[in-house]
PDB file of N, CA, C and O in Angstrom, chain B, residues numbered from 101:
ATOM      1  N   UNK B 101     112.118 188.276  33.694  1.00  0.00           N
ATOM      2  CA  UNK B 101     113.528 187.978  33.611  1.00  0.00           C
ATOM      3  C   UNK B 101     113.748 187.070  32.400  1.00  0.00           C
ATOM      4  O   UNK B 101     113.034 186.067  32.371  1.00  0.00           O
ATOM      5  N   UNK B 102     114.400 187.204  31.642  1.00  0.00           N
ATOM      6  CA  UNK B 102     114.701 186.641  30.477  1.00  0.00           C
ATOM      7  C   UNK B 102     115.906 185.479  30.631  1.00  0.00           C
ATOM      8  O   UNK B 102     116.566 185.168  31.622  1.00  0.00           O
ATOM      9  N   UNK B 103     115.925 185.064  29.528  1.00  0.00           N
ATOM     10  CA  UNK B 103     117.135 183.818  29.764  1.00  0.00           C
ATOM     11  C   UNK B 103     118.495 183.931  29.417  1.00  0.00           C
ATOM     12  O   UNK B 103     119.272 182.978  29.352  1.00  0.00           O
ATOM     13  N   UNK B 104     118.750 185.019  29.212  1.00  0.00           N
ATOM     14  CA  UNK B 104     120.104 185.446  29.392  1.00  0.00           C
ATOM     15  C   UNK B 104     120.043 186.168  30.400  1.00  0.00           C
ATOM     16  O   UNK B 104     120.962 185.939  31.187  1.00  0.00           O
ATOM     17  N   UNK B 105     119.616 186.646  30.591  1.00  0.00           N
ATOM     18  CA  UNK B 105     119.895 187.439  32.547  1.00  0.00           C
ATOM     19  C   UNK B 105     119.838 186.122  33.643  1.00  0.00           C
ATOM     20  O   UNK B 105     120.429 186.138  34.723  1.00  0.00           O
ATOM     21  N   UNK B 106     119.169 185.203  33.246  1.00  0.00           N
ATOM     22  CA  UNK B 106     119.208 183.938  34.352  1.00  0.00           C
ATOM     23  C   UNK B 106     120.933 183.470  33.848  1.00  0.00           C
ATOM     24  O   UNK B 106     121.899 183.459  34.610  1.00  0.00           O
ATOM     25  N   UNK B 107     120.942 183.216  32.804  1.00  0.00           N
ATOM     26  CA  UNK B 107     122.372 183.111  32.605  1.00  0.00           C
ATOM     27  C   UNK B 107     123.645 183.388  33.351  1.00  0.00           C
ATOM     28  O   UNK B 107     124.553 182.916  34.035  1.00  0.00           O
ATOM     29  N   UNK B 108     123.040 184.651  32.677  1.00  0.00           N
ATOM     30  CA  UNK B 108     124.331 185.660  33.503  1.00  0.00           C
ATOM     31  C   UNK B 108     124.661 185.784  34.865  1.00  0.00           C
ATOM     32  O   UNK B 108     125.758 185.994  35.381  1.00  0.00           O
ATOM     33  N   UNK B 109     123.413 185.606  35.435  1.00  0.00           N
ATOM     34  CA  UNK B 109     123.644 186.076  37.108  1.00  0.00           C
ATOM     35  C   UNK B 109     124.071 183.941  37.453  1.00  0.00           C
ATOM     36  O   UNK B 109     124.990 183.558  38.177  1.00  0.00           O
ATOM     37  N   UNK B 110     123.396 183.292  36.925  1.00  0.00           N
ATOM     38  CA  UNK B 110     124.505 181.718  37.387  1.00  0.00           C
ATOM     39  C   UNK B 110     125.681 181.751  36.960  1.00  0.00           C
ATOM     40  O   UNK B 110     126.356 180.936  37.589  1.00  0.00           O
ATOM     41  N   UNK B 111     126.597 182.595  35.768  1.00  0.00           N
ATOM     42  CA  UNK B 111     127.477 182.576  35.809  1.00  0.00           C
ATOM     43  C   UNK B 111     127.916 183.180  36.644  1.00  0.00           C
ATOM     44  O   UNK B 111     128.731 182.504  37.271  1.00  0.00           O
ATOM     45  N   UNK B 112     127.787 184.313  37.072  1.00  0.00           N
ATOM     46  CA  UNK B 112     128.110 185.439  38.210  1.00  0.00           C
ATOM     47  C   UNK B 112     128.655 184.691  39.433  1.00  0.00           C
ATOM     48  O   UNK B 112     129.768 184.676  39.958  1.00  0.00           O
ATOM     49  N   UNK B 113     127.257 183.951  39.765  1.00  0.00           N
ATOM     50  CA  UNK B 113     127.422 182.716  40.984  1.00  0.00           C
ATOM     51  C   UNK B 113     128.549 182.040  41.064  1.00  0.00           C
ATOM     52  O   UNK B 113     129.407 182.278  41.915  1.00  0.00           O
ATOM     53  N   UNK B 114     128.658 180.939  39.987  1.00  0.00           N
ATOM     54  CA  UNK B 114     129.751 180.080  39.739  1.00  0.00           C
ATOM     55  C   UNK B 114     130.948 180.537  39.444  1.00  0.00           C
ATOM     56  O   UNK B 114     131.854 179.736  39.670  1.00  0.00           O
ATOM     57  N   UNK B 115     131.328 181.805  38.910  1.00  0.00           N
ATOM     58  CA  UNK B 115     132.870 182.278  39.061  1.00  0.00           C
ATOM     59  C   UNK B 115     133.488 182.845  40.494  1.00  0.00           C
ATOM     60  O   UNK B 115     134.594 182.784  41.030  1.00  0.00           O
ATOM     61  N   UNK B 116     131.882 183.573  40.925  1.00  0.00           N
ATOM     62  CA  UNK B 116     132.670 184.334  42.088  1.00  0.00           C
ATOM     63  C   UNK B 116     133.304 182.398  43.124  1.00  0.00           C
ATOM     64  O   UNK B 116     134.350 182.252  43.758  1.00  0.00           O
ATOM     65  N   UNK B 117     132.143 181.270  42.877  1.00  0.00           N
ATOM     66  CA  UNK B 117     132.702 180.233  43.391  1.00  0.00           C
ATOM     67  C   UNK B 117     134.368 180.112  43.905  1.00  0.00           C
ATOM     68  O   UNK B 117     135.172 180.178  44.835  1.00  0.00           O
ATOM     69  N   UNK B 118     134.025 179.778  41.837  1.00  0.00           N
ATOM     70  CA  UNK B 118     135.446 179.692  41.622  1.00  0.00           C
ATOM     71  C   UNK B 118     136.483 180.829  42.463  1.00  0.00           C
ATOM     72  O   UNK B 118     137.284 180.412  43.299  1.00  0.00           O
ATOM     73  N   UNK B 119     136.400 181.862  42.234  1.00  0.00           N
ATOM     74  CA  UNK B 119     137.215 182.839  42.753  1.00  0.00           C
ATOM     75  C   UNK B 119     137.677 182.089  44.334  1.00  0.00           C
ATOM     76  O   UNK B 119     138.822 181.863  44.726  1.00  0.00           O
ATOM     77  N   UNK B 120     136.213 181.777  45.132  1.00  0.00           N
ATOM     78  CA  UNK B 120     137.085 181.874  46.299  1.00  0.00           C
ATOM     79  C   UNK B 120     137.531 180.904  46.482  1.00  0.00           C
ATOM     80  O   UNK B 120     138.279 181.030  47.452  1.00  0.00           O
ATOM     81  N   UNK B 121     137.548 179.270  45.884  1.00  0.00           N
ATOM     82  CA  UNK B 121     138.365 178.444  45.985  1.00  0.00           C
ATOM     83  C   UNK B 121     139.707 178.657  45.385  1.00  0.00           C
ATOM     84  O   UNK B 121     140.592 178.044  45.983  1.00  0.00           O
ATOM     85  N   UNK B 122     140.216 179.573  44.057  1.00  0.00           N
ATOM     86  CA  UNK B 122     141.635 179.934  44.302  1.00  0.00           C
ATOM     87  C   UNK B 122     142.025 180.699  45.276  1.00  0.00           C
ATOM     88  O   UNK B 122     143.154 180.471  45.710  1.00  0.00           O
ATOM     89  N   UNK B 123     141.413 181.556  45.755  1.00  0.00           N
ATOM     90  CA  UNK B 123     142.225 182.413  47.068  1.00  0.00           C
ATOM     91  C   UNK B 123     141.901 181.749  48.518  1.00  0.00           C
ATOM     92  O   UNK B 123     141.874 182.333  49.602  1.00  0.00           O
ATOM     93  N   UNK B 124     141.585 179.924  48.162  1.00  0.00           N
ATOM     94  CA  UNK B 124     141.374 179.854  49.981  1.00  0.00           C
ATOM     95  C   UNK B 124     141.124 180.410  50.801  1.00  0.00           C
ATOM     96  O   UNK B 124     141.895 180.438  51.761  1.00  0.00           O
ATOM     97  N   UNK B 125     139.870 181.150  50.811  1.00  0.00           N
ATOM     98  CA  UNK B 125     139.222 181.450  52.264  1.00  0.00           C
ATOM     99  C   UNK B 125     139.136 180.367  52.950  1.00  0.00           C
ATOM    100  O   UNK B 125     139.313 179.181  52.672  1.00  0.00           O
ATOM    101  N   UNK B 126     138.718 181.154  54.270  1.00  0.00           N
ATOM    102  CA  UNK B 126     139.244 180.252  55.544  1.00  0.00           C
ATOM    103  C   UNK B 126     137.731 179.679  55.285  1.00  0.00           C
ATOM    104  O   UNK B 126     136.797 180.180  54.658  1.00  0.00           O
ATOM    105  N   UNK B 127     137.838 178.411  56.021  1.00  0.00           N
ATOM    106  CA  UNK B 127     136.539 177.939  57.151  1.00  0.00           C
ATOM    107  C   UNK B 127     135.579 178.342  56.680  1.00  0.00           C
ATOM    108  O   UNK B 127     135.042 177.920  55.656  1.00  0.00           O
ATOM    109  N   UNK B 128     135.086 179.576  57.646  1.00  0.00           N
ATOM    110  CA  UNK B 128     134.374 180.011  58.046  1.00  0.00           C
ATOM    111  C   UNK B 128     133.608 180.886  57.486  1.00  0.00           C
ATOM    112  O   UNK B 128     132.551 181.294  57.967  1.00  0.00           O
ATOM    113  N   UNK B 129     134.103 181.231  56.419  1.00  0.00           N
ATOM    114  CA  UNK B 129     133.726 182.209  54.978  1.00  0.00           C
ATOM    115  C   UNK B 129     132.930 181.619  54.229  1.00  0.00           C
ATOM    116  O   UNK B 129     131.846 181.948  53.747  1.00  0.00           O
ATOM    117  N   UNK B 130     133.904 180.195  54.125  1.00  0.00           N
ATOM    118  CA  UNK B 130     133.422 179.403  52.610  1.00  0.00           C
ATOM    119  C   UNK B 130     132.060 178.557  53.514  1.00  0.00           C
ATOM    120  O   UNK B 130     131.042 178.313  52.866  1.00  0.00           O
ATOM    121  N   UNK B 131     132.104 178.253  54.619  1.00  0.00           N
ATOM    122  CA  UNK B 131     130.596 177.882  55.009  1.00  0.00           C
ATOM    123  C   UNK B 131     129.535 179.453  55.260  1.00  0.00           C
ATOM    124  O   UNK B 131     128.405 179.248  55.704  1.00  0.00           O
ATOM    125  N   UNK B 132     129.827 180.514  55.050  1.00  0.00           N
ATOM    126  CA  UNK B 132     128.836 181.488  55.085  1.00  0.00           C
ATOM    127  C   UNK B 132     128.772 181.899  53.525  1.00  0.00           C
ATOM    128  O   UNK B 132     127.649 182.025  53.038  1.00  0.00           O
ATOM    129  N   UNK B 133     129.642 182.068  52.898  1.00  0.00           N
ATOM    130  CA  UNK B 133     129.232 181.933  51.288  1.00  0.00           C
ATOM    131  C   UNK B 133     128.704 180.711  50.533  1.00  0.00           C
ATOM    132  O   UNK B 133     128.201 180.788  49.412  1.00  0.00           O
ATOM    133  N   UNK B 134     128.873 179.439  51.310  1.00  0.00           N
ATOM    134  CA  UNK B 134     127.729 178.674  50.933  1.00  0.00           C
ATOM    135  C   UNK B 134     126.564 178.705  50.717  1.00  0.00           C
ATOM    136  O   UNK B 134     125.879 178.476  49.721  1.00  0.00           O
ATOM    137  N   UNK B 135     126.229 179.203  52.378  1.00  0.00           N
ATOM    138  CA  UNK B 135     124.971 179.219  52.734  1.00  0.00           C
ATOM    139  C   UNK B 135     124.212 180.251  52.125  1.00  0.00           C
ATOM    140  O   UNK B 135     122.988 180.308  52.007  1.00  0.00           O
ATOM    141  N   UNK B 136     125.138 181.121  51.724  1.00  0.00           N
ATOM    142  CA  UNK B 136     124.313 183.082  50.563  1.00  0.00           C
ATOM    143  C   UNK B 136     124.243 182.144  49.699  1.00  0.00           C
ATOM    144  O   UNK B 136     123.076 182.129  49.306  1.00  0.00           O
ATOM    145  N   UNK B 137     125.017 181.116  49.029  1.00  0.00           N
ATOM    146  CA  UNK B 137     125.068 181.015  47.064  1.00  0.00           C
ATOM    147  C   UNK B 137     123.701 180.204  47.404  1.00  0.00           C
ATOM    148  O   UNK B 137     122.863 180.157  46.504  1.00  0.00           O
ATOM    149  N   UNK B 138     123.378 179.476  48.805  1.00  0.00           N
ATOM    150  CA  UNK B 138     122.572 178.507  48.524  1.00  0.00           C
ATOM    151  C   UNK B 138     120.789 179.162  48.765  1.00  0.00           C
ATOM    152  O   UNK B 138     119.766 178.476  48.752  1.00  0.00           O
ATOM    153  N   UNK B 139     120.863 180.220  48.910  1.00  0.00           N
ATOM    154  CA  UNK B 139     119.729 181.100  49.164  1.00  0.00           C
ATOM    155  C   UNK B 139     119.839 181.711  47.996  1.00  0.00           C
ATOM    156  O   UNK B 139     118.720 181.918  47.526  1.00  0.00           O
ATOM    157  N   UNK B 140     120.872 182.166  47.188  1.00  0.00           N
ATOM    158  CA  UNK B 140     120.552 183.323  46.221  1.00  0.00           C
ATOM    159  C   UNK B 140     119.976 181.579  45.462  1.00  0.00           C
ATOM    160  O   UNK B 140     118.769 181.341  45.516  1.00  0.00           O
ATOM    161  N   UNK B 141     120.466 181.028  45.129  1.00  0.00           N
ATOM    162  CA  UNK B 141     120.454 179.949  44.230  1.00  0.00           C
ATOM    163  C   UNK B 141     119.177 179.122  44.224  1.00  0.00           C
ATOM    164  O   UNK B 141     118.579 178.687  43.240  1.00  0.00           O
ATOM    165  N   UNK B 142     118.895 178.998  45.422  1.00  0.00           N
ATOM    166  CA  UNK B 142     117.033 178.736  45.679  1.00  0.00           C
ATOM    167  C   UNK B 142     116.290 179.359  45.484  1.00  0.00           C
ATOM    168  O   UNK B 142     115.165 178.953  45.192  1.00  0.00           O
ATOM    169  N   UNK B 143     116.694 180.945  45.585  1.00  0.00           N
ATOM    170  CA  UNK B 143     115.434 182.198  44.767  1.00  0.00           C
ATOM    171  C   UNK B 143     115.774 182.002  43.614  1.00  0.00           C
ATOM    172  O   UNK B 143     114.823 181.313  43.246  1.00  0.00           O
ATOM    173  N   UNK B 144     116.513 182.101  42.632  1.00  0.00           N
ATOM    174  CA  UNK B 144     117.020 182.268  41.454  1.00  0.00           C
ATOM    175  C   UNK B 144     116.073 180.947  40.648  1.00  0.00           C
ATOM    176  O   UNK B 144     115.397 181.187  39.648  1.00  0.00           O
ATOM    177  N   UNK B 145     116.140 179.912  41.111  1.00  0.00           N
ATOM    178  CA  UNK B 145     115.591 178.347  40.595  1.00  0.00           C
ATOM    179  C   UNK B 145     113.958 178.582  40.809  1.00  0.00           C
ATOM    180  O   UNK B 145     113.194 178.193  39.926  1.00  0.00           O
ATOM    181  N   UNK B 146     113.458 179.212  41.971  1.00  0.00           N
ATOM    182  CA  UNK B 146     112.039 179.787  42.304  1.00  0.00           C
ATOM    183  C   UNK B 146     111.408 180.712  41.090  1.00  0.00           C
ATOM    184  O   UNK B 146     110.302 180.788  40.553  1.00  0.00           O
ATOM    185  N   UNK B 147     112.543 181.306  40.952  1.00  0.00           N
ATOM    186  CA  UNK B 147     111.926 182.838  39.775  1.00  0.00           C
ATOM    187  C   UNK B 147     112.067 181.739  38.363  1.00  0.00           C
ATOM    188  O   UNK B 147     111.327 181.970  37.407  1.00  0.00           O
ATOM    189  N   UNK B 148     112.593 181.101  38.325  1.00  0.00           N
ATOM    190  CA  UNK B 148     112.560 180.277  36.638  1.00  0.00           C
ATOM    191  C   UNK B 148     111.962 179.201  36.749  1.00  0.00           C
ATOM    192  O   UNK B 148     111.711 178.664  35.670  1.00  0.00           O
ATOM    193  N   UNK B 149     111.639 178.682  37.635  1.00  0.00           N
ATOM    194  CA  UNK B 149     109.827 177.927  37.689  1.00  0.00           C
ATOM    195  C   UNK B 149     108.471 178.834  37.730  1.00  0.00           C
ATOM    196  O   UNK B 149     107.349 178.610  37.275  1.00  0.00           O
ATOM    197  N   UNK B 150     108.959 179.848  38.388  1.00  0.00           N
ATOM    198  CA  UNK B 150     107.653 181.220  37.917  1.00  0.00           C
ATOM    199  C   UNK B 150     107.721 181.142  36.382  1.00  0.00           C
ATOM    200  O   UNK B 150     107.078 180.790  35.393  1.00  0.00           O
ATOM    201  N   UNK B 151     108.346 181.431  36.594  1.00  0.00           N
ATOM    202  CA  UNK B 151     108.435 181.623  34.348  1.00  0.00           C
ATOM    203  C   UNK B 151     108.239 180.369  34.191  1.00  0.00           C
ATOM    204  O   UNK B 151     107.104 180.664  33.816  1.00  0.00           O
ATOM    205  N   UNK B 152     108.250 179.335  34.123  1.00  0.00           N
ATOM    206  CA  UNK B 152     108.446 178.311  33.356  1.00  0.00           C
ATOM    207  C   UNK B 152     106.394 177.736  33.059  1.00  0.00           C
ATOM    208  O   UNK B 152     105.744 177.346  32.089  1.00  0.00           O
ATOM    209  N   UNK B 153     106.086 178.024  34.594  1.00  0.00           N
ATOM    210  CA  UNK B 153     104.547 178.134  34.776  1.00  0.00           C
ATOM    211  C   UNK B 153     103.760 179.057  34.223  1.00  0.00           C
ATOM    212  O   UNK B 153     102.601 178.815  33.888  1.00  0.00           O
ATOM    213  N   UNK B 154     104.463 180.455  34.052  1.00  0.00           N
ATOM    214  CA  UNK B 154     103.834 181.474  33.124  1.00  0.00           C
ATOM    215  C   UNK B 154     104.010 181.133  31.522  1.00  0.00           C
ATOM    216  O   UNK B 154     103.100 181.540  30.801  1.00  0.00           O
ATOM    217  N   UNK B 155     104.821 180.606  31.059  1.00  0.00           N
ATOM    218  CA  UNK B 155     104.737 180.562  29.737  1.00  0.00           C
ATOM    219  C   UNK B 155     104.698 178.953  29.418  1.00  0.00           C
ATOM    220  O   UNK B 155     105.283 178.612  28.390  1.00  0.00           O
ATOM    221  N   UNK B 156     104.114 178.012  30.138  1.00  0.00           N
ATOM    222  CA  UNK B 156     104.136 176.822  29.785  1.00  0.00           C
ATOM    223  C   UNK B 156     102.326 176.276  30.431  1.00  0.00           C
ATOM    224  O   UNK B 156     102.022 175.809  31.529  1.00  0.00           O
ATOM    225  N   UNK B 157     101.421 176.596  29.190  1.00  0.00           N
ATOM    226  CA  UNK B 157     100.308 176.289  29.975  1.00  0.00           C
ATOM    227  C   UNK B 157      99.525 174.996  30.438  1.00  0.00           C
ATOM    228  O   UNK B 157      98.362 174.821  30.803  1.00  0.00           O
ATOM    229  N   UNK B 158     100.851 173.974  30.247  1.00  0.00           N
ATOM    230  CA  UNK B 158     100.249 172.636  30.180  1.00  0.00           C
ATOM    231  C   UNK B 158     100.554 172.496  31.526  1.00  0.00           C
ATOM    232  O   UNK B 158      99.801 171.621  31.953  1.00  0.00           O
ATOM    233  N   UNK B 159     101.185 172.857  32.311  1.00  0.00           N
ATOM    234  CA  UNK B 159     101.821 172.482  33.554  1.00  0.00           C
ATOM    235  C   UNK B 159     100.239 173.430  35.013  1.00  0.00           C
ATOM    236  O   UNK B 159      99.671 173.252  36.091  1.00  0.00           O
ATOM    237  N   UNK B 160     100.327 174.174  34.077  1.00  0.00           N
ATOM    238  CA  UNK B 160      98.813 174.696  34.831  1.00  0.00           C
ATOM    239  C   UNK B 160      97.912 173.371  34.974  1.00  0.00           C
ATOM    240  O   UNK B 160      97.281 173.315  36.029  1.00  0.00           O
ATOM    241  N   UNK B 161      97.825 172.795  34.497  1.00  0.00           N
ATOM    242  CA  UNK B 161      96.703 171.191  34.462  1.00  0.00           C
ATOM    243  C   UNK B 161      97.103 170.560  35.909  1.00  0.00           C
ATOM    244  O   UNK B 161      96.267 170.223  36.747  1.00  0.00           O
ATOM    245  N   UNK B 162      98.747 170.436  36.096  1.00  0.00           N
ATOM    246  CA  UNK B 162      98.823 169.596  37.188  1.00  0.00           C
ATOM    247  C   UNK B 162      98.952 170.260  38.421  1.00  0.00           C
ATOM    248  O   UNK B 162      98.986 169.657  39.493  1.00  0.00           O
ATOM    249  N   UNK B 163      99.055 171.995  38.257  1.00  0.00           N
ATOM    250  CA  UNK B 163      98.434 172.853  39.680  1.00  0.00           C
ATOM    251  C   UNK B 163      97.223 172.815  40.020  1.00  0.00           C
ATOM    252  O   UNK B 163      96.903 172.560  41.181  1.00  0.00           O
ATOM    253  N   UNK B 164      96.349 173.061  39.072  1.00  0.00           N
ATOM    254  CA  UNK B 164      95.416 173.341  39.642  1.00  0.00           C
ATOM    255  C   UNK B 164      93.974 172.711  38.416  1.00  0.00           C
ATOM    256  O   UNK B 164      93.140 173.311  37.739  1.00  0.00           O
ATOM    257  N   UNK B 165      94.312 171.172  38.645  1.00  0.00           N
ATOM    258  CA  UNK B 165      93.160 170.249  37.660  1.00  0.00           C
ATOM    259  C   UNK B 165      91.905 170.496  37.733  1.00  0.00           C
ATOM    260  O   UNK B 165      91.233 170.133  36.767  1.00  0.00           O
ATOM    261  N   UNK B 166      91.314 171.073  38.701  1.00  0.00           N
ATOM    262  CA  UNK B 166      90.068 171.311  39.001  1.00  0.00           C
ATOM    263  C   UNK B 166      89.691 172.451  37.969  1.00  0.00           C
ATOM    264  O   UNK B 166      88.591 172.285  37.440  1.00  0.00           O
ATOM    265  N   UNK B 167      90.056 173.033  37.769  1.00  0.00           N
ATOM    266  CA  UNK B 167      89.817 174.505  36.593  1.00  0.00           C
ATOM    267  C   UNK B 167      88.977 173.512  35.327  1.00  0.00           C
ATOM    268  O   UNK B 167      87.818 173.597  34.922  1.00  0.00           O
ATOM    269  N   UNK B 168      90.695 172.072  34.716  1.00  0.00           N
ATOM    270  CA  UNK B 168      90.282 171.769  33.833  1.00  0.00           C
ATOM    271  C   UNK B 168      89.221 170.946  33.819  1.00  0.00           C
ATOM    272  O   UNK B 168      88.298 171.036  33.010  1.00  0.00           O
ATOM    273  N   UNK B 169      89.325 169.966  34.872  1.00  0.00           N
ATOM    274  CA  UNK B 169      88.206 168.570  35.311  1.00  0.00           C
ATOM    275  C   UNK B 169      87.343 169.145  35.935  1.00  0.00           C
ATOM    276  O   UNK B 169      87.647 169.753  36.962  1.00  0.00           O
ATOM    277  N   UNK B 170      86.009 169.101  35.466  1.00  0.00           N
ATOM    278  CA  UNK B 170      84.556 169.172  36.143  1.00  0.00           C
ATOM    279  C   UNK B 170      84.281 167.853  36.736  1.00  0.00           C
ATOM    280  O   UNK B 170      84.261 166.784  36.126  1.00  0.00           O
ATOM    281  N   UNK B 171      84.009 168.101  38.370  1.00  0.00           N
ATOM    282  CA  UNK B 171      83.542 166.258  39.013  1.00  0.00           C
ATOM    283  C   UNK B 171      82.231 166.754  39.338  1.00  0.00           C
ATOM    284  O   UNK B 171      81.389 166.001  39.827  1.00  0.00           O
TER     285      UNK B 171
END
């Protein structure tokens, strides 16, 4: 996934937001579309720490030090 597709789909997120705070949904909506934005939004943050660990090899040191440190 590249960094304009992460882009795009948080903008996606944050307008449809927006959207439903101008049309006031009720209650009961806006606490079940919370709870989706807050699941899509926790996978979404999951998949760009995958990447961030795949293309950042210094951060490999503090997963898994034993690879680098011989005791």
């Amino acid at each position: 996934m590249t960094r304009a597709q992460i882009r795009e789909r948080i903008r996606l997120v944050l307008s449809f937001m927006l959207w439903c705070l101008k049309k006031k949904v009720k209650f009961l909506q806006r606490v079940l579309i919370h709870v989706l934005i807050g699941i899509v939004g926790g996978w979404l943050i999951s998949l760009f720490i995958a990447y961030l660990f795949n293309n950042i090899t210094l951060l490999h040191f503090f997963v898994a030090p034993t690879k680098y440190i011989k005791i």
